[in-house]
N, C-alpha and C positions, 0 to 999 in steps of 0.2 A: 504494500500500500504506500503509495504516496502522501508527503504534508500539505500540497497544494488543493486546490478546490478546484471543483468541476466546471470547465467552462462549457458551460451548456450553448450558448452563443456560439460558438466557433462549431459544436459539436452539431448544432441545426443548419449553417452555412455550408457546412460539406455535404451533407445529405442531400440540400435545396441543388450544390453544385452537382454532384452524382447526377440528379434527375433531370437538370437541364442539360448538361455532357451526354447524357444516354440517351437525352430525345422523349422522352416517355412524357405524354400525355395523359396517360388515363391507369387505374387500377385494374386490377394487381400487378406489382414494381415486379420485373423478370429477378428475383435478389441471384437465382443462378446463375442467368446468362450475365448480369454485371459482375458477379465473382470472376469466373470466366473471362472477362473483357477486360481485368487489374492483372491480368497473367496471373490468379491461383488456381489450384485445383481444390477437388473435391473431396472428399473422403464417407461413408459412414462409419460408425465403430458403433458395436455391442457391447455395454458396460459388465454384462455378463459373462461374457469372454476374456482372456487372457490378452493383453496387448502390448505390445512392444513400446508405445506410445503413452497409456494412457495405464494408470496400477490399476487392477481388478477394483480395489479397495475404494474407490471414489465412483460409486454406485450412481453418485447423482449430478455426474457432469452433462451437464447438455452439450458443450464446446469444448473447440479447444482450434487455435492456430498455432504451426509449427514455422514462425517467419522465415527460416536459414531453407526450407523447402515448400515455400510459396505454398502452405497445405493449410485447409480448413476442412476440419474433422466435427461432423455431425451424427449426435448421438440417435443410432436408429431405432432406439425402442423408445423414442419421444414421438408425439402425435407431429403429422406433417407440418402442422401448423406453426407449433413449437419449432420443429426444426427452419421452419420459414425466418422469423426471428431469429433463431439464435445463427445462421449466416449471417445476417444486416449484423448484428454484434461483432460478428467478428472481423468482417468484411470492415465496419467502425474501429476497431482495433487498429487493421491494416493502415487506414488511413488518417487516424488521427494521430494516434502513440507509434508511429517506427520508430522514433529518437528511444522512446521508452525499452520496447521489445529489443531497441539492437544492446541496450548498455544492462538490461534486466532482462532476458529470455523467457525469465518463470514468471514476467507480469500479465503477459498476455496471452500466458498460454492454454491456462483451464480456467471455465467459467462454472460454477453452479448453477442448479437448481435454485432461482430465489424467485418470488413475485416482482414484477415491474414495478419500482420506487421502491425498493426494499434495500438494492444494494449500499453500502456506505463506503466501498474504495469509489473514488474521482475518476478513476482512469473507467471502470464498473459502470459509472453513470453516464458518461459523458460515451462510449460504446454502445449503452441501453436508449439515449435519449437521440443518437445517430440513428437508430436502428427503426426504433419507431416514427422518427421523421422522416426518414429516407420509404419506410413499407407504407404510413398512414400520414402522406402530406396534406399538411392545414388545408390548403386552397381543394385538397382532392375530396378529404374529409366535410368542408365547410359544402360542397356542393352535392354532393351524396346525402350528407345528415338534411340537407334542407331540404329533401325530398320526399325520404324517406328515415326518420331518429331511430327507427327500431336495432338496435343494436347485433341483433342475429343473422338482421339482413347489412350493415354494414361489413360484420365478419367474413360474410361470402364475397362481395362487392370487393376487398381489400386481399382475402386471403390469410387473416391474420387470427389470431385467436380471440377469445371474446374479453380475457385480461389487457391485450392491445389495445381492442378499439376502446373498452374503460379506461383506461390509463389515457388515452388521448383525447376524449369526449371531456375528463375529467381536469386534463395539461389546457386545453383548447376553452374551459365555461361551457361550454357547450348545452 
């Protein structure tokens, strides 16, 4: 963990840049094909399985980036949606903390299981609040909720989980 504080500002700026770089107009954000398009790959892993990467013993990792091998590793016995997320985080990782990840390896590299707004590292929040700006952009969200506020139908509309589009209805006044 870091003594710094989250700059959430900067951390909504890259996301907003991602979405204008990639061209994307409308829901659901491709969060693969932009992995993809940063030159990383892909990975799943089974927390249940033995792994060269990841100790058996951390049962509740959703993520994980390996920077030194352009690799983001998502956990497959998390719901798709879940796994949707936890890419934007890490893909957030990539792009906001390199300084970080090249001089600390172990900062960026396993994420937990925590609820959206739960985490207290900076580095944590400021990867969780890219993640959800880059999959549930304001302008995207502001015009889908004024259509339709039902939040289950926002979920499908975004792709995201129904914790996301709350954390963002609730980040947003909405």
């Amino acid at each position: 963990m870091t003594n710094r504080k989250a700059d959430f500002d900067r951390a909504l700026q890259q996301a907003a840049k991602v979405i204008e770089d990639c061209g994307i107009s409308q829901p659901p954000i491709p969060i693969y094909d932009i992995i993809l398009g940063y030159g990383l790959s892909l990975s799943l892993f089974d927390t249940s399985s033995p792994s060269i990467l990841i100790d058996p013993k951390f049962s509740s990792v959703s993520g994980a980036i390996i920077p030194d091998k352009k690799l983001v590793l998502i956990n497959s016995t998390d719901s798709p949606l879940r796994q949707v997320f936890t890419a934007a985080h890490e893909l957030g990782h990539w792009i906001l903390h390199p300084k970080e990840m090249a001089a600390q390896p172990e900062l960026g590299i396993v994420i937990y299981r925590r609820p959206i707004g739960d985490e207290i590292d900076p580095l944590e929040q400021e990867a969780n609040h890219f993640a959800a700006n880059l999959l549930v952009p304001e302008h995207m969200l502001r015009k889908y909720h004024e259509h339709d506020a039902d939040p289950h139908h926002l979920v499908k509309v975004f792709g995201v989980s129904l914790p996301v589009i709350g954390y963002r209805i609730k980040n947003l006044r909405l």
